[in-house]
C-alpha positions in Angstrom: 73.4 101.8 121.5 75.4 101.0 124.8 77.4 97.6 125.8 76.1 97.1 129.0 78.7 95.3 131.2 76.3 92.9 133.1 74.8 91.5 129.6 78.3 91.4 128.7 79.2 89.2 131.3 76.0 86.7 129.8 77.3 87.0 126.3 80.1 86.4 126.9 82.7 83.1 128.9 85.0 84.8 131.3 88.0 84.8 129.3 86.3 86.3 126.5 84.6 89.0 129.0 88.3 89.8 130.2 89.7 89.9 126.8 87.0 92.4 125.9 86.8 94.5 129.0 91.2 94.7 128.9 92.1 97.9 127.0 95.0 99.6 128.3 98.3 97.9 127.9 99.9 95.0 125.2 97.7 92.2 125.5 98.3 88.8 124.0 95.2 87.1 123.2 95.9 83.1 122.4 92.5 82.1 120.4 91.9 78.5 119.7 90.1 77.2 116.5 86.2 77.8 116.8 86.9 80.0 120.1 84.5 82.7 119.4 87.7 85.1 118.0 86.1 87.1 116.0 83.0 87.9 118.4 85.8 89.0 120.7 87.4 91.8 118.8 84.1 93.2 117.3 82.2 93.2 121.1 85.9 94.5 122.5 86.1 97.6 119.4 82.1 98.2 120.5 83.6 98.3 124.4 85.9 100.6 123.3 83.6 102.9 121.8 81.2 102.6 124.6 84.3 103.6 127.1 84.1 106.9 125.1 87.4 106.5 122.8 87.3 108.4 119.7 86.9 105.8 116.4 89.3 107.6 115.3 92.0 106.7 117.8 91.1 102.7 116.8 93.2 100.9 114.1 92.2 97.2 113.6 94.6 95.3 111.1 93.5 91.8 109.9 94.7 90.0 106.4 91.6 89.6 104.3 89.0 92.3 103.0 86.2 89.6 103.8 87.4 89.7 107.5 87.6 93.4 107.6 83.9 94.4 106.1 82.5 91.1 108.3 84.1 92.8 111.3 83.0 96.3 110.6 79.6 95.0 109.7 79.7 93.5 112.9 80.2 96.4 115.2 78.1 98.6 113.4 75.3 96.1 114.4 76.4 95.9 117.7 76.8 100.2 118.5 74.2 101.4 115.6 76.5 103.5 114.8 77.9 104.7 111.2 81.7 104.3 112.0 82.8 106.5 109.1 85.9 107.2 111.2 87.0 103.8 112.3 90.4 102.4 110.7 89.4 98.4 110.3 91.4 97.9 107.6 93.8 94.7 106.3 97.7 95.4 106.4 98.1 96.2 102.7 95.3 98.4 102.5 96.2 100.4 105.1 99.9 100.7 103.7 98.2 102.2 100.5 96.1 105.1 102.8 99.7 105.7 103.9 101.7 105.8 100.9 98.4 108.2 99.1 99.1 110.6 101.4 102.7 110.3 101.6 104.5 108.7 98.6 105.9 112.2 97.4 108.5 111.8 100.3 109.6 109.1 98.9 110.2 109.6 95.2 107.2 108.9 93.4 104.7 110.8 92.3 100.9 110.5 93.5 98.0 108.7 91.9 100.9 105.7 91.8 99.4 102.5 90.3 99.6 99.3 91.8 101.2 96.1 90.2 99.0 92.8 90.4 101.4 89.0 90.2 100.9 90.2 86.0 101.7 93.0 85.8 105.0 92.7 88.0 105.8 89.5 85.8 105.7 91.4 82.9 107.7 94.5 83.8 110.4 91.9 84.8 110.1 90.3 81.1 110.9 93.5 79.8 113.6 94.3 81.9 115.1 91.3 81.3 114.9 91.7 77.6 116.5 95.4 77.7 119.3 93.4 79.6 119.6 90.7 76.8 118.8 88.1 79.3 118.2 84.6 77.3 114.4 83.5 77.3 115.9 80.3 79.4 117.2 82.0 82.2 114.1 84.4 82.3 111.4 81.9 84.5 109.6 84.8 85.6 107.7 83.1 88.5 110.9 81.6 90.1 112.5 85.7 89.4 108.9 87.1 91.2 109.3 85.2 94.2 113.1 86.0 94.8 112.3 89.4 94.0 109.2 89.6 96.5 112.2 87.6 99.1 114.8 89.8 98.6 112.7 92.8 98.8 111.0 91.7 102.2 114.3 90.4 103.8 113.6 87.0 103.7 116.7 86.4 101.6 120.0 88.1 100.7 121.7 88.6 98.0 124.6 85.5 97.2 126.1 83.5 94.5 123.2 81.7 93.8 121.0 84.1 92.7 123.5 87.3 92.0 122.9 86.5 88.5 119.4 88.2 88.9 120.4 91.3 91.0 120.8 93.9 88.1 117.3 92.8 86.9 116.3 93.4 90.0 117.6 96.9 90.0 116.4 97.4 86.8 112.8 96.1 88.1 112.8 98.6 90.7 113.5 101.7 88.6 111.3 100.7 86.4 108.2 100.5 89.2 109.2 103.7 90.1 109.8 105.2 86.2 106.1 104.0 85.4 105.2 105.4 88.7 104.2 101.9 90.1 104.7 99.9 93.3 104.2 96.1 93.7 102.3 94.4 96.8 105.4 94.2 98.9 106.0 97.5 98.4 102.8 98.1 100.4 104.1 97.1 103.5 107.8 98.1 102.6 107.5 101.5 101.5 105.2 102.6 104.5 108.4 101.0 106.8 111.1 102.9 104.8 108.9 106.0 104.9 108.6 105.6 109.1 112.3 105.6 109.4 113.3 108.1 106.9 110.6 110.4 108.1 109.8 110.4 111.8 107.4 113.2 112.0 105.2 110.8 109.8 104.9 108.1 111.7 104.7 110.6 115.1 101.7 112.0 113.2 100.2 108.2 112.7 101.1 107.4 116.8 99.3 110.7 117.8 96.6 109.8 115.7 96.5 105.7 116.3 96.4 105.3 120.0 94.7 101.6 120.0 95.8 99.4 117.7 94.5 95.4 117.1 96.0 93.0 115.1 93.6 90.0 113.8 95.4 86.3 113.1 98.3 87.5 114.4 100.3 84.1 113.5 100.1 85.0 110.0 102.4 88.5 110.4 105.4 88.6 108.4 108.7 90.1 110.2 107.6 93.8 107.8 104.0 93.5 109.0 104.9 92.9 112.6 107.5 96.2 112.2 104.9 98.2 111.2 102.5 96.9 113.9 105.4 97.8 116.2 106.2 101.3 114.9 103.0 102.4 115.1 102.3 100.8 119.1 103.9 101.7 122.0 101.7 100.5 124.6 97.7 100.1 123.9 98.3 96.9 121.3 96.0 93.9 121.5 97.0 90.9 119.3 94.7 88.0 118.3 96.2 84.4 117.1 96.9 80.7 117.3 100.0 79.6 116.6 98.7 76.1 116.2 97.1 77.6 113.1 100.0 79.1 111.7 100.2 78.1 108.1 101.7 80.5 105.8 105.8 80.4 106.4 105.7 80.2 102.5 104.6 83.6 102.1 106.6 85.4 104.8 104.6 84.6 107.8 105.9 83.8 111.2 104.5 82.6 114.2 107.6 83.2 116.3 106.1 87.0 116.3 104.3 85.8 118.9 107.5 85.2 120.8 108.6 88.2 119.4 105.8 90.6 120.9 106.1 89.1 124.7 109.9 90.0 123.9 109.2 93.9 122.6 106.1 94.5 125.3 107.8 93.2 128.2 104.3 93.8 130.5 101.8 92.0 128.0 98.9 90.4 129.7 97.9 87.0 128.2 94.6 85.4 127.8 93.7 82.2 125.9 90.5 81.6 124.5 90.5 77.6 124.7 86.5 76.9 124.8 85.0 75.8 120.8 82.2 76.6 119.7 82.0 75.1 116.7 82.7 71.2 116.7 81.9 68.3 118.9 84.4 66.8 121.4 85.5 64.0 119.4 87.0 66.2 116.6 88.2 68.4 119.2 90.0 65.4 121.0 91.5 64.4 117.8 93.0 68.3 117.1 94.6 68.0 120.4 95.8 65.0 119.9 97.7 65.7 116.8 98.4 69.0 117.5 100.4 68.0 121.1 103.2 66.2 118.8 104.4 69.7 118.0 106.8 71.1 120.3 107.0 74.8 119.1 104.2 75.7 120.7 102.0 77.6 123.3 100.3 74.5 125.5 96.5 74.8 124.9 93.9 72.3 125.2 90.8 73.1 123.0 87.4 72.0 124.8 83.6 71.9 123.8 79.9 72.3 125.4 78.6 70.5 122.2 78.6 66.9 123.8 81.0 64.4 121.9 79.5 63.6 118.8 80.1 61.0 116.3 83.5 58.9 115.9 86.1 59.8 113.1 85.6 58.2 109.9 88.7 56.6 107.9 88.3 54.9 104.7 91.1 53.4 102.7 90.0 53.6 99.2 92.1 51.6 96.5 92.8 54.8 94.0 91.8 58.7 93.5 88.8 57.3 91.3 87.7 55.3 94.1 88.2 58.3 96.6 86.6 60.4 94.7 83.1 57.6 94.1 83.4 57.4 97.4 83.4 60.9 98.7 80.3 61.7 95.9 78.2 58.6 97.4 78.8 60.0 100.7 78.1 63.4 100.4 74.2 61.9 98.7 73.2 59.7 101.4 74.3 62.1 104.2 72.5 64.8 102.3 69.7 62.4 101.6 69.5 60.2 105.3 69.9 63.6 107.6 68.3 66.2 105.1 71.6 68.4 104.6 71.8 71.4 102.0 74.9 70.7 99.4 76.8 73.8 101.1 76.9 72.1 104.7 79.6 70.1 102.8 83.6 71.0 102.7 85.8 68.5 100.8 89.6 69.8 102.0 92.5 68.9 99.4 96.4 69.7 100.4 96.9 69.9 96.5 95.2 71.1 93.6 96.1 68.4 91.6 94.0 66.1 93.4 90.7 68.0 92.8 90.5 66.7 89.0 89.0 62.8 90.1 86.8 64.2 92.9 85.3 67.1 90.1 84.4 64.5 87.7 82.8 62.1 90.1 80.4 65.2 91.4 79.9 65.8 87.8 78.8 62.4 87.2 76.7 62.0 90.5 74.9 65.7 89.5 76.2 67.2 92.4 76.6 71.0 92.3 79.9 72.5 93.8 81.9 75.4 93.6 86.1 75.3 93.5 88.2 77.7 95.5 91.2 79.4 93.7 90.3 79.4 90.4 91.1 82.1 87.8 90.0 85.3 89.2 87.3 87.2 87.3 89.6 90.4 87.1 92.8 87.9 85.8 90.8 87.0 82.7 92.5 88.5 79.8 89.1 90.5 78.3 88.7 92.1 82.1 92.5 92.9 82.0 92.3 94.5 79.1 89.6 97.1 79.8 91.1 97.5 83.7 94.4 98.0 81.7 93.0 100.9 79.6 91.4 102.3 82.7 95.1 102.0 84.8 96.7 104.1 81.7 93.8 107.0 81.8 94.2 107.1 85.1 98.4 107.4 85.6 99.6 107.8 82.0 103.0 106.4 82.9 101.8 102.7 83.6 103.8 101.5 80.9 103.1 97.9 81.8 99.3 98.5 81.2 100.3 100.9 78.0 102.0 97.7 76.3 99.1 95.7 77.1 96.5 97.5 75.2 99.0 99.8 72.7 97.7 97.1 70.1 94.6 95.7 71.6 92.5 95.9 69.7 94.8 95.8 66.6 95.3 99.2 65.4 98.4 98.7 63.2 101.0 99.5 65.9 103.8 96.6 65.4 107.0 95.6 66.8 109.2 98.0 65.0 107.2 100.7 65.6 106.7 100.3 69.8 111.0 99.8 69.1 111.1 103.2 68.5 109.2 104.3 70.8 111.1 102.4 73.7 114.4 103.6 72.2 112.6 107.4 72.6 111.2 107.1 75.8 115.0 105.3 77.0 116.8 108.4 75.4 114.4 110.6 77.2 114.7 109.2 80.3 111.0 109.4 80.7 107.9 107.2 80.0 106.3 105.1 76.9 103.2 107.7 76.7 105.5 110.7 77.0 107.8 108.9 74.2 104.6 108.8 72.2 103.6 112.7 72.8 107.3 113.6 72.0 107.2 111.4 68.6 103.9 112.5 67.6 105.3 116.2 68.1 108.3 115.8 66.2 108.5 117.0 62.6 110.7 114.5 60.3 110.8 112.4 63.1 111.7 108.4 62.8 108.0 108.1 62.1 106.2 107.5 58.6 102.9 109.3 58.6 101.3 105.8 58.8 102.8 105.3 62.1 102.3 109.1 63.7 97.9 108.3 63.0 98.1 104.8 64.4 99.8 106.4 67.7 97.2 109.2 67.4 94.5 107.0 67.0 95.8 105.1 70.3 96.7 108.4 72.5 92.8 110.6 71.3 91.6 106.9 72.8 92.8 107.8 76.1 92.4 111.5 76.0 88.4 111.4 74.8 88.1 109.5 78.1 90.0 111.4 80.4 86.6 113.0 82.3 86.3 109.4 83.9 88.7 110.7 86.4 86.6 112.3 87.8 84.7 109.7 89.4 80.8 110.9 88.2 78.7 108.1 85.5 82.3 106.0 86.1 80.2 102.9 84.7 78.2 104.7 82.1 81.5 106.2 80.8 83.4 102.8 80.7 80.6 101.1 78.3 81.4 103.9 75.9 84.6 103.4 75.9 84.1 99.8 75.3 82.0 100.9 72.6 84.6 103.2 71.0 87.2 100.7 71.3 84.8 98.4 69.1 85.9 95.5 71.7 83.4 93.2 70.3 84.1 93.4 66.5 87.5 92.5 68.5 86.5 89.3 70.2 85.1 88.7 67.0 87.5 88.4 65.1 89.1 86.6 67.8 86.9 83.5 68.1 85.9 83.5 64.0 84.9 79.7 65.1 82.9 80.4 68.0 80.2 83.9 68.6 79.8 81.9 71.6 83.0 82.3 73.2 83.6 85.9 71.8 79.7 86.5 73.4 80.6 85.1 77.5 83.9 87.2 77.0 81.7 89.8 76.2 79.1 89.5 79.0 82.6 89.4 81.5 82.9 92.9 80.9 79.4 93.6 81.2 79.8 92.2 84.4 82.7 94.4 85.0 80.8 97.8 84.2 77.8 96.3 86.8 80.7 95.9 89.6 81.7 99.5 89.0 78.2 100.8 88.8 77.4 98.6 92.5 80.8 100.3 93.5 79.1 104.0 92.3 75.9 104.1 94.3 77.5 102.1 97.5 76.4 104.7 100.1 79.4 103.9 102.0 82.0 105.0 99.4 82.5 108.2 100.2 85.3 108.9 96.9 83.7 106.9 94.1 86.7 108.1 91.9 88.8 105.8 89.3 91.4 106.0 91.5 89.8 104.2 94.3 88.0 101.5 92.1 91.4 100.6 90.7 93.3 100.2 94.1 90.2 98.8 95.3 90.1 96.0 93.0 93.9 95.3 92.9 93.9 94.6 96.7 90.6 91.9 96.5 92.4 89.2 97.1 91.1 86.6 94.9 89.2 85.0 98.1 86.9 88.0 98.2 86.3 88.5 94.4 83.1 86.8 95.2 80.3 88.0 97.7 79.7 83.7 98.0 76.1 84.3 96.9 76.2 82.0 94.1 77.5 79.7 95.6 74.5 78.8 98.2 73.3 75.2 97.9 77.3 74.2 96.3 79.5 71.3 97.9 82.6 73.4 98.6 85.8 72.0 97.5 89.1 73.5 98.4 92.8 73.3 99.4 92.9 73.1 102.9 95.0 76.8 102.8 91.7 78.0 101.4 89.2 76.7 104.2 91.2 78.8 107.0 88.5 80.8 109.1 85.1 78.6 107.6 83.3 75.7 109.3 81.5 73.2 107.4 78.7 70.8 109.4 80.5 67.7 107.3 84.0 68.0 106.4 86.0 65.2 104.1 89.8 65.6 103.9 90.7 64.0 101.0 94.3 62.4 100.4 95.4 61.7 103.9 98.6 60.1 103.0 102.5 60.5 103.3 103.6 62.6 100.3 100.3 64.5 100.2 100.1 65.5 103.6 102.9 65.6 104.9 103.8 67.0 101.8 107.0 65.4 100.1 108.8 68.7 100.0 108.1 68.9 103.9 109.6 65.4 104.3 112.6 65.8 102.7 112.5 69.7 104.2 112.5 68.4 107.6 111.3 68.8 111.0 110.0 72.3 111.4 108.4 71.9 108.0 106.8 68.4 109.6 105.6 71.0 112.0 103.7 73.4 109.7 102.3 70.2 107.9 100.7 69.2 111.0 99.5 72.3 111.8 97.6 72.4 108.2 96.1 68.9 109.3 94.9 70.6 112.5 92.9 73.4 110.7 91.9 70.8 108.0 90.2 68.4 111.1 89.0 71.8 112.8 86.9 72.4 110.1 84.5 70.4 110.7 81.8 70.8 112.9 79.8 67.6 113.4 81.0 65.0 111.2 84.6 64.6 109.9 85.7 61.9 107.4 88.9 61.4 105.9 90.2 59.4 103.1 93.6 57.7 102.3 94.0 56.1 98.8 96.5 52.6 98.5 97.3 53.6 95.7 98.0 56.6 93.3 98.4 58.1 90.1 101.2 59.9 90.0 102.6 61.3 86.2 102.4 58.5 84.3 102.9 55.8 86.8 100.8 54.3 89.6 102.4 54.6 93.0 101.9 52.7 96.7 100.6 54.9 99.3 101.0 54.9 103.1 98.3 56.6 105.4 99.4 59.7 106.5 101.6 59.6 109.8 98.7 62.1 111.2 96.4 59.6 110.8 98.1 57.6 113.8 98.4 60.9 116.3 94.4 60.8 116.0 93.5 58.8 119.3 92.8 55.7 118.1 89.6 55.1 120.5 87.8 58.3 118.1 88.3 56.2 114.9 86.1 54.2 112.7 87.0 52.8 109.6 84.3 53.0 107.2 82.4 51.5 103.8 81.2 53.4 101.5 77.3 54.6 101.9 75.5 52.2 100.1 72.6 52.6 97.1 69.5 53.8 98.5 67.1 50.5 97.9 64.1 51.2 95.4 61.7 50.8 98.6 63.4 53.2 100.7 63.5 55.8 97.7 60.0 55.4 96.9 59.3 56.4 100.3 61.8 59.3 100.6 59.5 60.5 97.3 56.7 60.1 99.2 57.6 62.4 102.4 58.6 65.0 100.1 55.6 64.9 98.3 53.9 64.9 101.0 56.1 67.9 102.6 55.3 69.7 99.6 51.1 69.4 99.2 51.3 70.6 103.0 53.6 73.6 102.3 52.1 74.5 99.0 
C-alpha cells in the first residue's frame, strides 16, 4: 500500500505533515502531551518505506515493549506490509541482539543469561557472604541501586560507599563466572563493545542508516551514547521535556540540550496541538507547567472546545477521599452512562491506594491496580523459569541455588558447602563443581550425597531436548510432572489444597504463555533461548495484554499512567508532602521541578473531566497529620476551578426510573 502525499497532507496538521515528510538530517521533534506522537513516527517509518528505503536500514528505539509492538502493529496497518526486517525495538532489547551476536568479544561466552532485580539481589547476597560481610551491612536493595549507579556512571566511587566496592567486584565476576549480565549491562556492555571494537559498531552504522528515538526525555546519559554512536546524521528524536519524569532511574532531559549540542544542524519541530483533552485541562497544564524555568517554551492547544471546569474537593481524611472518589466514580458512571474503564484514579504513592481499594471494595466497584507483583516474580513461576534458565546455560548459578533443593531432594547446607568450596577451588561453576564431585572416587561425598546430586543433575539432563525449541510447552508440563511440583506445593500449604491448587494453576498459566509464544506466526526462533530473554525484558507494565482488565476503574501511581488517557481522571492526594513529595521539598528546586512535571502528566491525563482531591488531614504511621493543598493546586488558573461536594445518593424515584430505561433498553435490544 502507498502513502500518498496529498491524503497525507488531510491526515495530517502541518507540523505533523513536516515532521513526517523530514527524513534526511538530525531532527528534533518537541511533542506535547496528546499531540498525536505516536501517529507521527508510525505514518513517518510508512513515509520512509514508501520513499523506497530498505526496512532494514530503519532502527526505531522506544522504552516499553507495549510501545514497540503498538508501533509496529501500526505501520504494518498503514503499508500492509510484513516488516520482518524492520528494527522497532526498545533500548534494552536491542542491546541484547547486539551482545547475542557479539558477547564473545567481550569475555563471555554465548547463550549468556540475563539477571532480573532477584536474581542480581541474590548473587550480591552470596557475594557478600563469601566476603563475610555482616547480615547488617548487607541491605541488598540500597547495594542494587549503587551498584546499577556506579555501573552507569551516575555515581563514583568515594568514602561513603567504598565499603561496598570489593562486593562490587566480586558481583561483577561473578555475572561473568555464571555467564550472566544484569539490565545495565544491556546498555553498558553494547557501549564498551563500540569502543573497544570499532569494526562492530562500523558494521551496525553501515547497516542502521535512519535511526528514531521515541520519548526521548526519558534517555539516560548510556542510552543517549549509544543513540549517538550509532547516528551520524539521519537521527530523528521524539520528546517533551515537560514530561520528563524518571531522573530517579538515570533519565535526563538535558539530552535534549545535549543533541542540539552534538547535531549542530538539527531541524526542530513542535507538535503543540492536543488531541486528547478539552481546553480547560489544557489551560490548567500550561499554567502549571510555565512555573518551570528549565524548559522548552510550548503552549499546548485544543480543537475540542473548552469543556467542563476543574473539580477540587477538600475531603477531611483518606477514608473520606477515598468515599468520595467511589461515590463519584457511580453517579458519573450512572448520570452520563460511562463504562468502569473510562476511569483513572492517579496516586503519587502507593501507600495511599490501601483507603481508595477498600472503599471500591465496599461500593462493588471493579478495578484493576498497576504495579503489583508480576506473574513471572511469583515464587512457583520462578521456580520452573529458574529450572528452565539452568537447562538452558548450566552455569546460572543463581538459578542452580534456587532450585538445587526445590523441591526437597535431601541436598542441605553442608552438602551445597562442599560444593561451593569445589567449584571456588576450581575456578569454575556450581554445575561443573557438581559433575567433578559426582566423578570423583573417595571424594568428600557420602554415597547419600553423590545420588541426591545425581538425582538433581539427570533432572536437568532428561530435559535437555527443550533446547531445541520444538513441543517447548508440551515438554515443560513433563518436567513439571517429573519434578512432582504439586506433591511439592502440597506439602507446602498442608492447611490449604486451595492455595497449593491457584499456585498450581500459575504454572499452568505459564506453560499456556509458552505454548501462545510457540505457534505466534511472527516468532521466527521459538527456541528456549528466546522465551527466556523474552520474558526477562517484559517489563512488568507489559506482563499483561490489558484484556482482563476491560470494564475495571484503573488505579495507579501517576509514574504508571504515562502515555494512557482516561475520559475521567481523579488525582488523588493533591497535597504538600504527597505531591510535591517531601523528599523533593527538602531535595530542593530542580527536584520541585520534576514534581511538577509529574502533576502536569497526572492533569494531562485526563481527557474530559479532571477532579482532584486534597485531604485536611492524614494518617501518617501512627499519628494523624494536618495537610496543606498542594502548592500546584494554586498554579492552576483559578478562573478553571470549582470546588466540589460529593455526588449525592441517587433518590429511590430517580433509580426506579434509571431501572426502568434499562429495562426498557434491554426488551428493545433483546
Amino acid at each position: 500500500m502507498s502513502i500518498n502525499l496529498d491524503n497525507l497532507k488531510n491526515e495530517l496538521n502541518p507540523e505533523q505533515y513536516k515532521a513526517v515528510t523530514t527524513i534526511d538530517g538530525p531532527i528534533l521533534i518537541i511533542a506535547g502531551a496528546g499531540s498525536g506522537k505516536t501517529r507521527v513516527i508510525t505514518y513517518r517509518i510508512a513515509h520512509m518505506l514508501d520513499m523506497g528505503i530498505p526496512q532494514s536500514q530503519i532502527l526505531a528505539l522506544t522504552f516499553t515493549n507495549k510501545a514497540a509492538r503498538e508501533m509496529e502493529e501500526r505501520i504494518k496497518d498503514l503499508t500492509g506490509r510484513k516488516l520482518q526486517n524492520l528494527t522497532i525495538s526498545t533500548f534494552h532489547a536491542f542491546g541484547v541482539k547486539i551482545l547475542r551476536q557479539h558477547i564473545t568479544h567481550l569475555g563471555w561466552r554465548d547463550n549468556f543469561s540475563i539477571y532480573d532485580e532477584t536474581d542480581r539481589s541474590a548473587l550480591i547476597k552470596e557475594t557478600g557472604r563469601e566476603l563475610q560481610f555482616t547480615a547488617d551491612a548487607l541491605d541488598v536493595y540500597k547495594i542494587g541501586n549503587l551498584f546499577s549507579d556506579i555501573k552507569t556512571g551516575r555515581k563514583n566511587w568515594e568514602s561513603a560507599n567504598d565499603m561496598y566496592r570489593q562486593l562490587y567486584e566480586g558481583y561483577q565476576e561473578g555475572l561473568k563466572l555464571f555467564n550472566s549480565v544484569d539490565f545495565d549491562d544491556l546498555i553498558v556492555l553494547p557501549i564498551k563493545l563500540f569502543h573497544e571494537h570499532p569494526d562492530v559498531l562500523a558494521e551496525y552504522k553501515e547497516r542502521f542508516k535512519y535511526i528514531m528515538v521515541d520519548e526521548f526525555q526519558d534517555t539516560s546519559h548510556q542510552q543517549y551514547e549509544l543513540m549517538h554512536l550509532l547516528s551520524d546524521k539521519n537521527v530523528a528524536v521524539v520528546g517533551d521535556d515537560d514530561q520528563s519524569i524518571y531522573s530517579w532511574r538515570g533519565a535526563d532531559y538535558q539530552n535534549i540540550l545535549n543533541f542540539e549540542k552534538d547535531f549542530p544542524d538539527v531541524q526542530e519541530i513542535r507538535l503543540e496541538q492536543n488531541y486528547r483533552s478539552t481546553g480547560t485541562i489544557l489551560a490548567a497544564a500550561n499554567g502549571v507547567i510555565s512555573h518551570n524555568t528549565n524548559r522548552k517554551d510550548k503552549k499546548l492547544w485544543s480543537g475540542n472546545g473548552n469543556g467542563k471546569p476543574i473539580e477540587v474537593f477538600m475531603p477531611e481524611n483518606e477514608t473520606a477521599e477515598a468515599d468520595f472518589i467511589a461515590e463519584s466514580i457511580q453517579g458519573i458512571a450512572m448520570g452520563e452512562k460511562m463504562k468502569y474503564d473510562d476511569f483513572g484514579i492517579l496516586l503519587r504513592a502507593n501507600t495511599q491506594s490501601r483507603a481508595i481499594e477498600e472503599a471500591l471494595l465496599e461500593a462493588n466497584i471493579p478495578y484493576t491496580m498497576s504495579g503489583g507483583t508480576s506473574f513471572f516474580e511469583r515464587k512457583e513461576i520462578k521456580d520452573i523459569i529458574s529450572y528452565l534458565r539452568v537447562i538452558s546455560n548450566h552455569d546460572d548459578d543463581v538459578n542452580l541455588l534456587r532450585i538445587i533443593n526445590t523441591p526437597r531432594r535431601g541436598i542441605g547446607r553442608a552438602l551445597i558447602e562442599i560444593v561451593n568450596d569445589t567449584a571456588r577451588a576450581m575456578d569454575a561453576s556450581l554445575y561443573t563443581a557438581i559433575e567433578q564431585l559426582l566423578q570423583t572416587e573417595n571424594g568428600p561425598l557420602t554415597e547419600k550425597q553423590k545420588a541426591d546430586l545425581q538425582s538433581f543433575t539427570s533432572i536437568i539432563e532428561n530435559n535437555s531436548s527443550m533446547i531445541s525449541g520444538k513441543n517447548l510447552a508440551k515438554k515443560v508440563r513433563t518436567m513439571v510432572e517429573d519434578i512432582a511440583y504439586w506433591d511439592y506445593l502440597i506439602s507446602e500449604y498442608q492447611k490449604s489444597e486451595k492455595a497449593a491448587r491457584f499456585k498450581f494453576l500459575n504454572i499452568e498459566s505459564l506453560i499456556h504463555s509458552i505454548e501462545t509464544f510457540e505457534n505466534n506466526p511472527d516468532n521466527y526462533d521459538a527456541s528456549l533461548y528466546t522465551y527466556l530473554n523474552r520474558i526477562t525484558l517484559l517489563s512488568r507494565d507489559d506482563l499483561d495484554d490489558g484484556e482482563n482488565d476491560k470494564g475495571k476503574v484503573n488505579l495507579m501511581t501517576i509514574h504508571a499512567s504515562k502515555g494512557l488517557e482516561f475520559p475521567v481522571v481523579f488525582i488523588a492526594g493533591a497535597e504538600e508532602g504527597l505531591i510535591p513529595h517531601a523528599r523533593s521539598i527538602e531535595e530542593g528546586e530542580g527536584n520541585i521541578e520534576e514534581e511538577r512535571r509529574l502533576f502536569y502528566v497526572a492533569i494531562t491525563r485526563a481527557r474530559e473531566k479532571l477532579i482532584i482531591s486534597s485531604c485536611r488531614k492524614r494518617r501518617r504511621m501512627q499519628s494523624v497529620v494536618e495537610c496543606a493543598p498542594s502548592r500546584f493546586l494554586d498554579e492552576i488558573p483559578a478562573s478553571l476551578v470549582e470546588y466540589h461536594e460529593p455526588q449525592q445518593e441517587v433518590e429511590a424515584q430517580d433509580a426506579m426510573q434509571i431501572l426502568e430505561q434499562m429495562k426498557k433498553k434491554f426488551t428493545m435490544s433483546s
